[in-house]
C-alpha positions in Angstrom: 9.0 -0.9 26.3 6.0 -1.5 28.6 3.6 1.0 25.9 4.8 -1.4 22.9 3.7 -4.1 25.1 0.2 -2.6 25.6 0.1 -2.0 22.3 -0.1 -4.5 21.4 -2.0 -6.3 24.2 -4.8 -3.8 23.1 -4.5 -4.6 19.5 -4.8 -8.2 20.2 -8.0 -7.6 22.4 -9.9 -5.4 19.3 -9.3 -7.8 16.8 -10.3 -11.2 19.4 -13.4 -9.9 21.0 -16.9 -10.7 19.6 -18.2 -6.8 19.2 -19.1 -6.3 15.7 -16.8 -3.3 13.9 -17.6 0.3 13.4 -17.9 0.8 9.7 -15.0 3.1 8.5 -15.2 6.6 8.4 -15.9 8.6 5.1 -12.1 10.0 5.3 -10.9 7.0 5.4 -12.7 5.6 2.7 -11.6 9.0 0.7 -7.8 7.8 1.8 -8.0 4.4 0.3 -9.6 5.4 -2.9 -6.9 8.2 -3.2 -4.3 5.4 -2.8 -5.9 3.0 -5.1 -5.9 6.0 -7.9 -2.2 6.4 -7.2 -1.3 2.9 -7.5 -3.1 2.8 -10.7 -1.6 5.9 -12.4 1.7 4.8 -11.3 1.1 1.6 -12.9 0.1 3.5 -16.4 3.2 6.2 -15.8 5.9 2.8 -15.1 4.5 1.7 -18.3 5.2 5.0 -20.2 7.9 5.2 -18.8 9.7 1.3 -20.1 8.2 2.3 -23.4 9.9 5.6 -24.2 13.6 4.9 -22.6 16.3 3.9 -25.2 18.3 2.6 -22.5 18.5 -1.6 -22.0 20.8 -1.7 -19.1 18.0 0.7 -17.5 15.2 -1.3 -18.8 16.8 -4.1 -18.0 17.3 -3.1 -14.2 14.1 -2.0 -13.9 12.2 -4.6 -14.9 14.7 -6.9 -12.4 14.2 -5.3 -9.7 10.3 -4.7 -10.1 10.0 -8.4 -10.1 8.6 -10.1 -6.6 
């Protein structure tokens, strides 16, 4: 319990002090762009995917629970 308390103690002391921020490393950069390209095909592959099912109680489902 005490290291989730320092945690977070530490977490709170990076993002309150007055130091400006290290820009972010080129792999991390590569990681976020990598998700961003997944998200977007998975956008394209959901939409493939409502327009070639016969199914409505599976379209219908799907489209409920994708709601926010």
């Amino acid at each position: 319990m005490l290291n989730v308390i320092e945690t977070i103690k530490n977490m709170i002391k990076l993002t309150a002090d007055d130091e400006p921020k290290a820009p972010l490393h080129v792999g991390e950069v590569m990681a976020l762009w990598t998700l961003s390209t997944l998200m977007e095909e998975a956008v394209v592959f959901y939409g493939v995917f409502l327009n070639t099912t016969t199914d409505t109680e599976l379209i219908r489902n799907v489209r409920r629970d994708s709601k926010p």
